[in-house]
N, C-alpha and C positions, 0 to 999 in steps of 0.2 A: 333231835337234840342230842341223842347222844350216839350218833354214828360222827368216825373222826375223819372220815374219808368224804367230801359232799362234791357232787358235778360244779359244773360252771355255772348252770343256770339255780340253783339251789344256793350259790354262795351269792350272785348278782344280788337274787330276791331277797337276801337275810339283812345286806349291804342297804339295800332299799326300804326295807322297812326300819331300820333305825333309827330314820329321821319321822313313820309314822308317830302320828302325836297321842295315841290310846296310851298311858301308861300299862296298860296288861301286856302289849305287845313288843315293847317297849323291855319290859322289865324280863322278856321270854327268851330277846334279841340278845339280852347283856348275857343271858343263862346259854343261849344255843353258839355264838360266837366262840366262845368260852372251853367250847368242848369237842372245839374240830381244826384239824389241821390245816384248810385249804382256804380263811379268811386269816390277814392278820387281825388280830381283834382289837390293834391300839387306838386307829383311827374309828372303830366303830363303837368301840366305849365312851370314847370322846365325842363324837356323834351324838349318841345317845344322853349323854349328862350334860349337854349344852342345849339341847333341845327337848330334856324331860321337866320340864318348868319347873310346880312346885312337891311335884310327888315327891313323898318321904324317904319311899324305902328306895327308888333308884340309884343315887349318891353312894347310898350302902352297898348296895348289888355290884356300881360301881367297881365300887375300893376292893372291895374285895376282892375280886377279879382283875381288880389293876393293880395292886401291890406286888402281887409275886412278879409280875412282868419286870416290874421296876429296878429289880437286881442287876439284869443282865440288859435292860432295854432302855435306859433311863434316857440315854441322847435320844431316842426316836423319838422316846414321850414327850421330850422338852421342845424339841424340834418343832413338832404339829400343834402341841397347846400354846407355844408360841404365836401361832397363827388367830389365835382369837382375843378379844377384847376384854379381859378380865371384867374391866365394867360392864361390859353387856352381858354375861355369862354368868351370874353371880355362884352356881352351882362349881363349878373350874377352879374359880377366884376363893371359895370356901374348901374346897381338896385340896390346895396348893402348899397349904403348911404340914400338914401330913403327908406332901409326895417330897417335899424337901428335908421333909426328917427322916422317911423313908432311904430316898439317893443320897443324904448325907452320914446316916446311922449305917452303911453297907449292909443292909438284911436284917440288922439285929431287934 
């Protein structure tokens, strides 16, 4: 987790378990993404908060982790969560008002 430099096959496996459905492992994936260079972490946050059902604290692990991104990253992030169903996702569809206040407040 906290080395910033990871191989190819260490970043596949990190990729692949974000869709595992353990929230422990889950909530490790949003912490280890987070703190390495060689995944981008927008897709695998989103990943992860579309398919962490009703766990509590993932949404939070989330945001927090995706806020800062959202200064400099905002088109990628809109880009890919575009791709999903708000309806089906209700976890996405409940961040959406805080990443819009977010990219519309510029950082503040």
């Amino acid at each position: 987790g906290d080395a910033k430099e990871i191989d190819d096959a260490v970043a596949a496996r990190l990729k692949e378990l974000a869709k595992d459905k353990s929230p422990i492992v889950q909530r490790q994936i949003v912490i280890a993404v987070c703190k390495q260079k060689s995944i981008d972490p927008i897709p695998v946050l989103l990943e992860v908060l579309t398919t962490c059902g009703d766990d509590p604290l993932i949404p939070h692990l989330v945001w927090q982790n995706l806020h800062p991104l959202l200064e400099t990253r905002s088109a990628e992030f809109l880009k890919l969560a575009k791709q999903y169903n708000l309806k089906e996702h209700p976890n996405l569809a409940a961040m959406m008002p805080r990443v819009t206040e977010r990219i519309l407040g510029g950082g503040k």
